[in-house]
C-alpha positions in Angstrom: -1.8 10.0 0.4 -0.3 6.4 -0.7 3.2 6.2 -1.6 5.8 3.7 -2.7 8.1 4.5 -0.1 7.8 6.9 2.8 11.2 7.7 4.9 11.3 8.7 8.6 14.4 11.2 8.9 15.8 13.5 5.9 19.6 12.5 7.4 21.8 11.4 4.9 20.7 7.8 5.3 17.0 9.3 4.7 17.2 12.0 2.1 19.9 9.2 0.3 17.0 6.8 0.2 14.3 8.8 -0.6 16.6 10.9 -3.9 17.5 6.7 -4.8 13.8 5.7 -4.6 12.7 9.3 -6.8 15.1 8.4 -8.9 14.3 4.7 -9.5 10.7 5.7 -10.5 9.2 5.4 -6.7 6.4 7.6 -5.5 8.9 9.0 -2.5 7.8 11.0 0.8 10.2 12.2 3.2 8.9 12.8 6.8 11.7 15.2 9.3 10.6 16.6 12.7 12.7 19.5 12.7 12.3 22.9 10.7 15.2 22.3 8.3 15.9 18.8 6.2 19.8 16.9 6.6 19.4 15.3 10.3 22.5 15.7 12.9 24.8 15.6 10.5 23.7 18.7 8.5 22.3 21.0 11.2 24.0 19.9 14.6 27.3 17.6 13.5 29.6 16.9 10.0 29.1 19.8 8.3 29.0 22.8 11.4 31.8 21.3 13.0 34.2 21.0 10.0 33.4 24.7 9.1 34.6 25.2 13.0 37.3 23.3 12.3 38.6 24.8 9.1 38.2 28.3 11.0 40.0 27.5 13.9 42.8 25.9 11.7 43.4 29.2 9.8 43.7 31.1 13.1 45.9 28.3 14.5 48.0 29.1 11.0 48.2 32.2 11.1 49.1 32.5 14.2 51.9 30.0 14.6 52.9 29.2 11.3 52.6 31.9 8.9 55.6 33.9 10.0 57.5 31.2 9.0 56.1 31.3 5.8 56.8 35.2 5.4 53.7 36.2 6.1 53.9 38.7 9.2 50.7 39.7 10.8 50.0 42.0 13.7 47.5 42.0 16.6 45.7 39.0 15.9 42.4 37.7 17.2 39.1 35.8 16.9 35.7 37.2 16.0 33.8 34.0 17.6 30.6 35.3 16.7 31.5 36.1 12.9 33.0 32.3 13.2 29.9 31.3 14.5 28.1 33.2 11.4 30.4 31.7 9.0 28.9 28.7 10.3 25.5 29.0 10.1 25.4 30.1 6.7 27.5 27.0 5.8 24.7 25.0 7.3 21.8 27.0 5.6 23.2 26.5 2.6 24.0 22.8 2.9 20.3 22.4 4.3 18.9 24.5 1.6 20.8 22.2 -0.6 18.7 19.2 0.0 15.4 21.2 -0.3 16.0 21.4 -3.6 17.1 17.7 -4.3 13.4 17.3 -2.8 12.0 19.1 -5.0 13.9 18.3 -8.2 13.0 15.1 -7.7 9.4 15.4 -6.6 9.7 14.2 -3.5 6.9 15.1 -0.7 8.4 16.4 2.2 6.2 16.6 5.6 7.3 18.7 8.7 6.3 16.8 12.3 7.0 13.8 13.9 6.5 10.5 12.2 5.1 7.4 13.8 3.8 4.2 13.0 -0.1 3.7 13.2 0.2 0.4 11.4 3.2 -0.9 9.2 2.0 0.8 5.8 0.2 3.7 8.1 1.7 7.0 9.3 0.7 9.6 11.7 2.6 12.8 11.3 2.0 15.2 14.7 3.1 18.9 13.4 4.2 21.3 15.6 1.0 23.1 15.9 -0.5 20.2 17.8 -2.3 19.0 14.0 -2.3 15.5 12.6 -2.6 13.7 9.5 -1.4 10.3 8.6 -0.1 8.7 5.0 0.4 5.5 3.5 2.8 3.6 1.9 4.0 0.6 0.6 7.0 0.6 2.2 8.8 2.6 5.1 12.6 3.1 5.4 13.7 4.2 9.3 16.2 6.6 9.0 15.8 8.8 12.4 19.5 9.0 13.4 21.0 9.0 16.6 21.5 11.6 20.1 24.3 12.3 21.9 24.6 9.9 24.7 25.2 11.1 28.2 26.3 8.9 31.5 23.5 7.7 33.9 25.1 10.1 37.2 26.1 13.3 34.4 22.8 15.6 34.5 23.9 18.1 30.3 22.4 21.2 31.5 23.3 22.6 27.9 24.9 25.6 29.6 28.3 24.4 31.7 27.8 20.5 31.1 27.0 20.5 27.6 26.7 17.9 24.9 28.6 18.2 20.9 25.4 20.0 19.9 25.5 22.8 22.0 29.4 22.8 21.9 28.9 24.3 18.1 27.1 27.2 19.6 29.1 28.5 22.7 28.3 32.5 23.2 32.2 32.1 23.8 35.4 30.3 23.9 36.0 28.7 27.2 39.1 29.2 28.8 39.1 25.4 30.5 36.9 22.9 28.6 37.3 19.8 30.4 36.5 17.3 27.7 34.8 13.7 28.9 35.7 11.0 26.3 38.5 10.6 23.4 36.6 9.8 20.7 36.2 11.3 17.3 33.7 13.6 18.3 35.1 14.9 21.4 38.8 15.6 19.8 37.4 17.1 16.8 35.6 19.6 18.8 38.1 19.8 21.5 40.7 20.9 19.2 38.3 23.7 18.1 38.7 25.4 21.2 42.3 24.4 22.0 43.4 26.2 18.8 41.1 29.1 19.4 43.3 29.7 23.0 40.9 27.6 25.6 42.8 24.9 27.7 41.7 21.6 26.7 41.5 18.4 29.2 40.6 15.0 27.9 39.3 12.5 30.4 39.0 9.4 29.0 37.8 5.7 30.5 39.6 3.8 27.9 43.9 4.0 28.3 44.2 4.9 24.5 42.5 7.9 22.6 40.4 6.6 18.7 40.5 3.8 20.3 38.3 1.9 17.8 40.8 2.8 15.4 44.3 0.9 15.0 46.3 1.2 17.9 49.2 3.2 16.1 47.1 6.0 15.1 46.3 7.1 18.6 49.2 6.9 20.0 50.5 8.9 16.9 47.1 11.6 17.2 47.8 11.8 21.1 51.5 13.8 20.4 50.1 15.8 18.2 47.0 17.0 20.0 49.7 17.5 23.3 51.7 19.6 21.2 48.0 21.4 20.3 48.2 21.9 24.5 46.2 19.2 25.0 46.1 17.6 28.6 44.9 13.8 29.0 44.3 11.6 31.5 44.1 8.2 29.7 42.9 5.0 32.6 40.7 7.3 33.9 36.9 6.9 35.7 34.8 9.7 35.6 32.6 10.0 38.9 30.7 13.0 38.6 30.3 17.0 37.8 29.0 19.5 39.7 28.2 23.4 38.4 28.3 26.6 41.2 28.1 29.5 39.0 30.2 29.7 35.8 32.6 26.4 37.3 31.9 23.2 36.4 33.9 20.5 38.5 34.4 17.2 37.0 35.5 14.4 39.8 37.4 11.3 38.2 39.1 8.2 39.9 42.3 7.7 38.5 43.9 3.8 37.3 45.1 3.3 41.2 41.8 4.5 42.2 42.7 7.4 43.5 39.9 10.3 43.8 40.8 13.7 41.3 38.9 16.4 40.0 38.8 19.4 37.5 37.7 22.9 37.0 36.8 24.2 34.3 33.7 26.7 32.7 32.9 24.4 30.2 32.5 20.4 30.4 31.4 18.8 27.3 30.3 15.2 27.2 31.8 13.0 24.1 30.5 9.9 25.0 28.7 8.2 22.0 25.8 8.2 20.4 22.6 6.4 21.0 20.2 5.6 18.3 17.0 7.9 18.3 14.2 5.9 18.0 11.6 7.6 20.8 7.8 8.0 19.6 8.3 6.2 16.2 5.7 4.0 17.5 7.4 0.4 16.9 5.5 -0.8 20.0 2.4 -0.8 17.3 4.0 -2.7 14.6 5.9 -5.7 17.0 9.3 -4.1 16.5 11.4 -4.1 20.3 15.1 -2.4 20.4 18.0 -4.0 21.7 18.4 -2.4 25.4 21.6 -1.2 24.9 21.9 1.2 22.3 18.3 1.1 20.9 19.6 -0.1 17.6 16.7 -2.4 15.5 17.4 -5.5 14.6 17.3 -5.9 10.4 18.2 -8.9 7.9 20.8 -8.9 5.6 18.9 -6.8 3.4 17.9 -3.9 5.9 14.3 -5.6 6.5 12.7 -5.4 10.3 10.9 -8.2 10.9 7.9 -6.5 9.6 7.9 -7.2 5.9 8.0 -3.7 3.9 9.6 -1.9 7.1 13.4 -0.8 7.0 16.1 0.8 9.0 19.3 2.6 7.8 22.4 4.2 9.1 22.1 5.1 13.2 19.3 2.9 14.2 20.6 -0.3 13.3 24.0 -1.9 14.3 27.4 -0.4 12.3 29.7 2.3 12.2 27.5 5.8 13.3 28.8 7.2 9.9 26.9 9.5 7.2 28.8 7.5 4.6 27.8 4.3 6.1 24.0 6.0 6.0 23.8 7.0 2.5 25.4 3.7 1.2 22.5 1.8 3.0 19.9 4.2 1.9 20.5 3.4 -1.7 20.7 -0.1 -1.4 17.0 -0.4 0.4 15.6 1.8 -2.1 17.6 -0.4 -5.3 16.3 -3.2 -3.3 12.7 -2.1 -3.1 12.7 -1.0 -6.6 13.9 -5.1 -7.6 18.0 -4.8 -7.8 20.8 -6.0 -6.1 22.9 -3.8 -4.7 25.8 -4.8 -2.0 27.5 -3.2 1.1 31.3 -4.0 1.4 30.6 -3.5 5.6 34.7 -4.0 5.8 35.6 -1.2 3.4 33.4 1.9 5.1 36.3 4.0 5.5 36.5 5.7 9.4 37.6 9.5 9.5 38.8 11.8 12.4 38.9 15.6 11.3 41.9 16.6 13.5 45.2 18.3 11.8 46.4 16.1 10.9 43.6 14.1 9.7 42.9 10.5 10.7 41.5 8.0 8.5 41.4 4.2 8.4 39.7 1.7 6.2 39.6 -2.4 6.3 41.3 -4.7 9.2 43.5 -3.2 12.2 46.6 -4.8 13.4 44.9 -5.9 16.7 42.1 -7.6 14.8 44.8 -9.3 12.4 46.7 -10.6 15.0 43.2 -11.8 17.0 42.0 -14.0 13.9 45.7 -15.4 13.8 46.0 -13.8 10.2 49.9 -13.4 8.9 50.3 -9.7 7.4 53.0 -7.9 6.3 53.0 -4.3 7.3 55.1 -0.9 5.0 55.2 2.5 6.6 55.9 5.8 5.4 56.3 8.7 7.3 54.9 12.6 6.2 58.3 13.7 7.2 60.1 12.5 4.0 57.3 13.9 2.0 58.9 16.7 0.2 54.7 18.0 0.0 54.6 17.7 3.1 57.9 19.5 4.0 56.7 22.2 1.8 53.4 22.8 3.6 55.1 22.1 6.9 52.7 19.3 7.8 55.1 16.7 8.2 53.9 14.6 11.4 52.3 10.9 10.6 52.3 8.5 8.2 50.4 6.0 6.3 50.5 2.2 7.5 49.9 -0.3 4.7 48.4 -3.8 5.7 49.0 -6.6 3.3 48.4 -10.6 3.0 51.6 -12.3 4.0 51.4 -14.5 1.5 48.7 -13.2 -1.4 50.3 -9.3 -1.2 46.0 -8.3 -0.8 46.0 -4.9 0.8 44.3 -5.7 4.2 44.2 -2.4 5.6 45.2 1.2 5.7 45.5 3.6 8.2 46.7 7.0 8.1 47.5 9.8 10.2 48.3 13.4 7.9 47.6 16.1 5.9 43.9 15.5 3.8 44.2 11.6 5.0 40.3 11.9 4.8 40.6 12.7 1.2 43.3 10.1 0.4 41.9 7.5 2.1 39.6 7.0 -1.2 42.8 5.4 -2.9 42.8 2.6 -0.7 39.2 2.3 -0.3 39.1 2.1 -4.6 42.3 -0.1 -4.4 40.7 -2.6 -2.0 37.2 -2.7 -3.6 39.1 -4.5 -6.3 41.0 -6.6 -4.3 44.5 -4.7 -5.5 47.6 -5.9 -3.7 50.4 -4.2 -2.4 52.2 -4.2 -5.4 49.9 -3.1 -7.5 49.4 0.3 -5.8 53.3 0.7 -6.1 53.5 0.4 -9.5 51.6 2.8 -10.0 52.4 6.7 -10.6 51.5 8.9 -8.1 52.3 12.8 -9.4 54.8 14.7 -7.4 54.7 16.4 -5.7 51.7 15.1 -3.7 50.8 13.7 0.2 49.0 10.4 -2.0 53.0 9.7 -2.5 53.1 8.4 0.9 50.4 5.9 0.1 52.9 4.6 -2.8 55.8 4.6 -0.3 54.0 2.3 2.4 52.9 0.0 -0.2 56.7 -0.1 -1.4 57.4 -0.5 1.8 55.0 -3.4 2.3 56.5 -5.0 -0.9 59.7 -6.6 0.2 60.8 -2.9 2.1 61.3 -1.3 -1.1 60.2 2.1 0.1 63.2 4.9 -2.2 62.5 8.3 0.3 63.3 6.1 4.0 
């Protein structure tokens, strides 16, 4: 079969690009190894482990909250399988979802695992042990990322486990000892904190998020300690041992000195590495960097090998969906003659906690290192009368301006749906709004986006009203 443009990898970076290419007029293929379409993020990441962590918030509610609320409820307690079901079916129908984008758009879709034979040549290996190869035009790499794991740290996938089999426990540990405080690790340990499982954090670096501006760790950190949360920040993990249903995790601590853990559960949050095993690239000239296995592309997604791309995961950037899907359409608008842009700077960065996290555009430590002047406003959830109503009052929004031009040079938030109104800002610095623009404009009351007018206020010459 010829095509215009075949896609290795139906995760959102793939199944964006190959719906774009359909859509432009494209003869599309979509290649995917595994049984169902949607990649890590659909199956094994985004969308199981926000439907864990929407279930494990209503539990945490209702137990803690909802008295206070007048709402009195008895003998509480958590049907982890049903959760578990819940789920599933969240994922099927996500995953089905995309099926039918395929076929609405007459895309071919082939099972097995792609690889290159040549650069317009593709071998697909099916599960049965069968082969068959297609050609196209182009090619768009789209094949994700793994979990990454640390060189001394055998994941047996039963006590030392990575994020993907964290989403399918047979129960809910009573210690999970938690290696790494990034996004992925806090998300998922907060699952099983608010589901009653003691939750330690052992992390290398001596701040949690700590890609993310300095303030909204620190700000994340007492929150997830008043979760129950235990962290040891500074600290060197040296190994981990199972005997039985007890993992031990052994970790040096900032003076060096040797300590350890038990726990039944350890799950390893380390990163992600891109996944780009058996495509091949040997065959076509295309090497990976050693560390990461990202592939090097142009400024327009191009390999080296003219008509060869690579999106989202494999290539360097923010390991974001978002960050995927936006580079999925602009390879196949670029293919199909346009040209379409990626504002790299404004790919907002989201941890699903309660409260949220999100951040978008330049940090205060990365202001500060290029020696740029800024003007920061603040507002703080508690003197959101939304927020006092919902009783979600820790955090705050952080507004980053130009000292002298009043541009909006970064937000960061930390509170209730801050992945939701981090979209304001995004919109706002897409057109290059300043400070003052944002604050004179209405925001309806009462509302949490409120507290993105206040910090801009506050950025303006401290003219926040409600602090």
């Amino acid at each position: 079969m010829q095509y215009d443009v075949i896609v290795i990898g139906s995760g959102p970076g793939g199944y964006v690009a190959a719906i774009r290419a359909a859509q432009l007029g494209l003869k599309t293929a979509c290649i995917e190894k595994y049984s169902t379409f949607g990649g890590t993020c659909l199956n094994v990441g985004c969308i199981p482990s926000k439907a864990l962590l929407d279930s494990s918030e209503h539990f945490h509610n209702a137990t803690h909250t909802f008295k206070t609320h007048g709402i009195n409820l008895d003998n509480l307690s958590v049907d982890f399988d049903q959760m578990l079901k819940r789920k599933d079916q969240v994922v099927s129908e996500n995953t089905s979802g995309i099926a039918y984008l395929f076929k609405k758009n007459k895309i071919e879709s082939y099972q097995g695992m792609g690889s290159f034979v040549d650069k317009n040549t593709i071998k697909i290996k099916k599960d049965d042990g069968t082969e068959q190869t297609i050609t196209g035009k182009n090619v768009i790499i789209a094949t994700g990322s793994k979990p990454a794991s640390l060189p001394f740290l055998k994941i047996d996938k039963k006590r030392i486990i990575s994020s993907t089999e964290a989403l399918k426990l047979p129960e809910v540990p009573k210690h999970m000892i938690l290696i790494g405080g990034g996004v992925i690790g806090l998300e998922l340990g907060s699952v099983y904190a608010r589901l009653g499982a003691k939750v330690s954090v052992v992390e290398y670096m001596d701040s949690i998020i700590p890609t993310m501006d300095k303030s909204l760790g620190r700000e994340l950190l007492k929150v997830l300690k008043k979760l129950g949360m235990e962290f040891y920040l500074g600290h060197k993990v040296t190994g981990a041992t199972v005997s039985g249903d007890e993992v031990t995790v052994t970790f040096d601590d900032p003076k060096g000195e040797k300590k350890e853990l038990k726990g039944d559960y350890c799950l390893v949050a380390v990163g992600r590495v891109a996944y780009t095993d058996g495509l091949g690239l040997e065959n076509i000239g295309i090497t990976v960097e050693e560390r990461g296995r990202k592939i090097t592309v142009d400024e327009h997604l191009e390999t080296k090998v003219k008509g060869v791309y690579a999106i989202g995961d494999v290539i360097r950037g923010a390991m974001l969906a978002h960050k995927a899907e936006e580079e999925g359409t602009l390879v196949a608008e670029s293919i199909a003659g346009q040209k379409p842009h990626i504002n790299y700077n404004l790919i907002p960065g989201v941890v699903y906690t309660w409260p949220e996290v999100a951040s978008v555009g330049q940090t205060e430590e990365q202001l500060k290192e290029q020696g740029v002047k800024y003007k920061a406003g603040s507002f703080p959830f508690k003197a959101s009368g939304r927020a006092r109503a919902s009783m979600d009052t820790d955090g705050f929004v952080k507004v980053l301006a130009d000292a002298k031009t009043d541009e909006i040079l970064g937000v960061h938030m930390i509170g209730p749906r801050a992945a939701d109104m981090i979209a304001e800002a995004v919109v706002a610095m897409e057109y290059r709004a300043s400070a003052e623009d944002v604050a004179r404009m209405s925001h309806a009351h009462p509302t949490y986006t409120e507290a993105m007018r206040e910090a801009c206020l506050a950025a303006t010459e401290n003219r926040a009203i409600h602090i």
